[in-house]
C-alpha positions as CSV (number, residue, x, y, z in Angstrom):
1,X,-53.7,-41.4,-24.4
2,X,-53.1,-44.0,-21.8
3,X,-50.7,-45.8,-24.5
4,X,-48.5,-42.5,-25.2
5,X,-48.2,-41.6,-21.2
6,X,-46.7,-45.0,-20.6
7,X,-44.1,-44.7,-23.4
8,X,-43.6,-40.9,-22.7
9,X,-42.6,-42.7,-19.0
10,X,-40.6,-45.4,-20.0
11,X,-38.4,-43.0,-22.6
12,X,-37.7,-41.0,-19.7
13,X,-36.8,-43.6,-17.4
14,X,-33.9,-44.9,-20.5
15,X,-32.8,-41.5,-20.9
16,X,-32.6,-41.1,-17.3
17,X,-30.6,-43.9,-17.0
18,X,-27.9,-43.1,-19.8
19,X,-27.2,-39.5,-18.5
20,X,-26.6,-40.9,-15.3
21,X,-23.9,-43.3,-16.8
22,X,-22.7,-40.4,-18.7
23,X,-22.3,-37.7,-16.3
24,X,-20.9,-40.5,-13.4
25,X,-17.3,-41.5,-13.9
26,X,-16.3,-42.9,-10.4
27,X,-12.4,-42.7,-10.0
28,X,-11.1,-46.3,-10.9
29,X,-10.1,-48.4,-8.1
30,X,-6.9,-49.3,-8.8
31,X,-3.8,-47.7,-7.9
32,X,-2.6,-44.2,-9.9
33,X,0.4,-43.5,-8.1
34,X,2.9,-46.3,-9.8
35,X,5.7,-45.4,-11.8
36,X,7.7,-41.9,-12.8
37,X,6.1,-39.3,-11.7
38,X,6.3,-35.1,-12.1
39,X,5.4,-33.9,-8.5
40,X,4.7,-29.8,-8.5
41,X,5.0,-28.6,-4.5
42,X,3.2,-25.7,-2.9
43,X,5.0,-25.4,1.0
44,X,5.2,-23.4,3.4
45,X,6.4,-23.1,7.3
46,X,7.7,-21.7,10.4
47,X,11.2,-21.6,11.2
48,X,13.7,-20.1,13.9
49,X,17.4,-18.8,13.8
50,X,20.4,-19.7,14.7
51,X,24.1,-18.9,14.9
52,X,25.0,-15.3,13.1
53,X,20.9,-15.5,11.6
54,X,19.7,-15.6,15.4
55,X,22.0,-12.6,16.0
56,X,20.0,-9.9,13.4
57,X,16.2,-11.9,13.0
58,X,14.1,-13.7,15.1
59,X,11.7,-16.3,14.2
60,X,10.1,-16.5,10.6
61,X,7.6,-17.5,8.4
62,X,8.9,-19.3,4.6
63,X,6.8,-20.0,1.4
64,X,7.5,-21.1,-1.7
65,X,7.5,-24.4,-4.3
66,X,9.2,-26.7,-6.2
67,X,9.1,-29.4,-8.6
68,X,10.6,-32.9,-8.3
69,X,11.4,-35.8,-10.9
70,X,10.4,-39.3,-9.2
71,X,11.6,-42.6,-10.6
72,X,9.7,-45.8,-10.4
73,X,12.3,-46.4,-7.4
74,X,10.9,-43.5,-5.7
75,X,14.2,-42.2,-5.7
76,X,13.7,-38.1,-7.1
77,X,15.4,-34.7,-8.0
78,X,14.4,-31.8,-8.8
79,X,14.5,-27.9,-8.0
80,X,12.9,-25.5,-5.2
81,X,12.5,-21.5,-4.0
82,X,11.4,-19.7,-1.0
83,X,10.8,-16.5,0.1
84,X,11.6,-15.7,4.0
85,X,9.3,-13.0,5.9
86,X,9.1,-12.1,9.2
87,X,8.8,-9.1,11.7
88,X,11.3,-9.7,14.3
89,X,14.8,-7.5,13.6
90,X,17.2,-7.1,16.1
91,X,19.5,-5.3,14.6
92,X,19.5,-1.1,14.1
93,X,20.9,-0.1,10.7
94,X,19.4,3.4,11.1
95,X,21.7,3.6,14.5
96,X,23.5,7.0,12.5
97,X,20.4,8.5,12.2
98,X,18.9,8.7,15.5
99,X,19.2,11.3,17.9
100,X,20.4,10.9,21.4
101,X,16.9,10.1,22.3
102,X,16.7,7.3,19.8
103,X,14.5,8.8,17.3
104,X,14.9,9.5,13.9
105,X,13.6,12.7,12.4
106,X,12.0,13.1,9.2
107,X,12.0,15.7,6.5
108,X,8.9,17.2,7.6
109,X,10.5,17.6,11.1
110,X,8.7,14.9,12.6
111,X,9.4,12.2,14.5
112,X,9.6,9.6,11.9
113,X,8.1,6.1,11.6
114,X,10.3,3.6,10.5
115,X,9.8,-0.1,10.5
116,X,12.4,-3.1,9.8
117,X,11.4,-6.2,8.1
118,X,13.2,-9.7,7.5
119,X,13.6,-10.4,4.3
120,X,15.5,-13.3,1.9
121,X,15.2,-15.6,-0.6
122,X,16.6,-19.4,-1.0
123,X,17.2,-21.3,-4.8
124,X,18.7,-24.6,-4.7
125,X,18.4,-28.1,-6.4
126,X,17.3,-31.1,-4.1
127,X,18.3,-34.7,-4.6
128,X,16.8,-37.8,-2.2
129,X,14.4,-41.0,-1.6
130,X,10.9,-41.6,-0.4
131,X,11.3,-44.7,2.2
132,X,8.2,-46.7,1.9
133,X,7.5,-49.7,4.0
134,X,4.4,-51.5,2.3
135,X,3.4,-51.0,-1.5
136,X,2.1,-47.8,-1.0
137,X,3.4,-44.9,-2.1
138,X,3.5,-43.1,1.4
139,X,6.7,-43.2,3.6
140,X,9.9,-41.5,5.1
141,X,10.9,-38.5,2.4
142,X,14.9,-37.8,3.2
143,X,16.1,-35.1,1.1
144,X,19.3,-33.0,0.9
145,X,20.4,-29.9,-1.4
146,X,22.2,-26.9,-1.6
147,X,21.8,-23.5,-3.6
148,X,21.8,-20.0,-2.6
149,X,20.8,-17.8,0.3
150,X,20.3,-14.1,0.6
151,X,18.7,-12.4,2.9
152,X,18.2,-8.8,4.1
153,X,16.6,-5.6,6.5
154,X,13.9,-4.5,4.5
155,X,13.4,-0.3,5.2
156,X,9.7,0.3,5.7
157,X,9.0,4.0,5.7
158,X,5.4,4.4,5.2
159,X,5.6,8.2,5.5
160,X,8.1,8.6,2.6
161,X,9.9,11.6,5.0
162,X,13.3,9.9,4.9
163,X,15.3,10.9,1.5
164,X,18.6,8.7,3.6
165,X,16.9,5.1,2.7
166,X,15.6,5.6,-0.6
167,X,16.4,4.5,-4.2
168,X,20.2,3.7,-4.1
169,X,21.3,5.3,-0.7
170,X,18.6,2.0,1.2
171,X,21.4,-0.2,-0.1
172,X,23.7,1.3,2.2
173,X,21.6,0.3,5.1
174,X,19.7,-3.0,4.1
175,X,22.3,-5.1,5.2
176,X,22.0,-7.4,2.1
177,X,24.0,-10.8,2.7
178,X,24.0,-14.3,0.4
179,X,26.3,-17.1,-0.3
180,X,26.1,-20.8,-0.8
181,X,23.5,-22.9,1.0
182,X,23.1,-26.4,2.1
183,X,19.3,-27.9,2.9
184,X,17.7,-30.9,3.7
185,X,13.9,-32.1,5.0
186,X,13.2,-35.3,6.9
187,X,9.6,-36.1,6.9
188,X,6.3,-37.8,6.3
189,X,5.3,-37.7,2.8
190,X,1.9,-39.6,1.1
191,X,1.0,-40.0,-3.0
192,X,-2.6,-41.3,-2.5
193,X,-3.7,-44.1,-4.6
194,X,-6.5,-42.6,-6.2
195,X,-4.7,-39.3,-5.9
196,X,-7.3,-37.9,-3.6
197,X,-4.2,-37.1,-0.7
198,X,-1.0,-35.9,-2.1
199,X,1.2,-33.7,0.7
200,X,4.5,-34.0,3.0
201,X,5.2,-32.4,6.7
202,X,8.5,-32.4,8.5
203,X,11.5,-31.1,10.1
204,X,13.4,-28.6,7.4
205,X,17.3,-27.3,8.5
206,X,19.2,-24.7,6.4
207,X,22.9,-23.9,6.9
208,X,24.1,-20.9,4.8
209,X,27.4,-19.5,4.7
210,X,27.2,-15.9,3.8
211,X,29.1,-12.7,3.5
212,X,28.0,-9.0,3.0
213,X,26.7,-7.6,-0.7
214,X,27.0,-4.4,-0.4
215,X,30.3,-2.1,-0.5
216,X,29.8,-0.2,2.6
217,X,27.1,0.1,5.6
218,X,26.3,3.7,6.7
219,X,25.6,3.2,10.0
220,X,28.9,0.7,10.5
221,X,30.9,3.2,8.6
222,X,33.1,0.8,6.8
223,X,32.3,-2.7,5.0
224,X,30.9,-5.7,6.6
225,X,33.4,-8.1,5.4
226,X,32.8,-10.7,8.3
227,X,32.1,-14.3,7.1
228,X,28.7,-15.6,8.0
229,X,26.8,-18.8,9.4
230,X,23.3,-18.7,9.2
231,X,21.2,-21.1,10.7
232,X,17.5,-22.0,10.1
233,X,15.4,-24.9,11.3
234,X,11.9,-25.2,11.4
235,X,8.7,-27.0,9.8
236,X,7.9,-27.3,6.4
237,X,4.8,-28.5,4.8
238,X,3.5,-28.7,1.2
239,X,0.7,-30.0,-0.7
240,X,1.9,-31.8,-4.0
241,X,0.2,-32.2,-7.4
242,X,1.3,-35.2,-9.3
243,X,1.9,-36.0,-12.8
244,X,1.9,-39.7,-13.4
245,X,4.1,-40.8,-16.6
246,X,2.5,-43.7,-18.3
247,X,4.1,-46.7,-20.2
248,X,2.9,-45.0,-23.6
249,X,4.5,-41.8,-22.8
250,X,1.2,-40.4,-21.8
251,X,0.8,-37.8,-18.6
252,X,-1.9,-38.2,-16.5
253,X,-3.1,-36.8,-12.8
């Protein structure tokens, strides 16, 4: 009995041993982050107004992603979109509507509840370098791009008691602009060796030069047909998941 306890031990002890060689599969030491590369961005930031943009929103938040090409030069392209949000509107497209007062009333007779919200969207293709300055992969990312910008006064009546901004007739108030864009991002960005710290933060500017998409504006009784620049500057940051290309054609993260 003695005998069978020891070897009963001693079986457990080996098979001990070969799970825990089995199950543990440290990240290798050397460096992942060499060569081309598929980078997929998550980002988002804060950003303020300026020009002809400062003049109808105030500040606002932007989200989106992108995905870049990187050459073993660290040189890359690729594409990106964001959405723009915020709560700050300054200007009044329900102006017609309200009475002397400066309130709008609903179809229920009642004072009505009406809320304005910024909204756009930006698509574009972005072309540039990560600047490193040892043998990592971490250094100044300069980028530059250009696409298209639209943006818009998003109608918010939670009450549904105005019939004038619904289905086609909130066109005629949502002041809905776009035109060609131009972007770029200066900033800090790091591909981790062991790909356990992959991200970017910096300085984002946006220069759009928009006109009016709509036909005619209610309120301005006639069509905006004034030429547009909107400015936008803010921070941007984004977490990045890589895709390392390997001399055999294989992918790896």
């Amino acid at each position: 009995m003695k005998y069978r306890v020891i070897v009963f031990l001693v079986v457990c002890q080996v098979v001990a041993l070969r799970a825990q060689k089995f199950f543990n599969h440290p990240e290798p030491e050397e460096p992942r982050n060499k060569g081309k590369a598929i980078l997929l961005h998550v980002s988002f930031g804060a950003q303020l107004p300026g020009a002809d943009m400062a003049n109808r929103f105030g500040g606002n938040g932007v989200y989106g992603g992108g995905i870049d090409f990187m050459t073993a030069g660290n040189f890359f392209f690729g594409i990106e979109g964001q959405g723009l949000f915020g709560q700050s509107v300054k200007d009044d497209p329900l102006s017609i509507l309200r009475t002397p007062d400066g309130f709008i009333i609903g179809n229920d007779r009642a004072l009505s509840r009406v809320l304005f919200r910024e909204r756009g969207v930006y698509l574009g293709a972005t072309i540039g370098k990560l600047m490193t300055f040892q043998e990592d992969r971490k250094g100044l990312r300069v980028a530059i791009g250009a696409g298209w910008l639209e943006h818009s006064i998003q109608i918010q009546d939670d009450d549904r008691t105005l019939t004038q901004v619904t289905g086609d007739y909130a066109k005629g108030y949502d002041r809905l602009v776009g035109g060609l864009a131009l972007n770029e991002f200066v900033g800090w960005q790091i591909l981790g060796k062991l790909k356990r710290s992959n991200f970017m933060i910096g300085f984002e500017f946006n220069q759009g030069f928009t006109q009016t998409r709509r036909d005619w504006d209610f309120s301005a009784m006639r069509k905006l047909e004034e030429k547009r620049l909107d400015l936008r500057f803010g921070i941007k940051a984004a977490w990045t998941i890589p895709f390392y290309l390997g001399n055999s054609a294989e992918l790896f993260y």
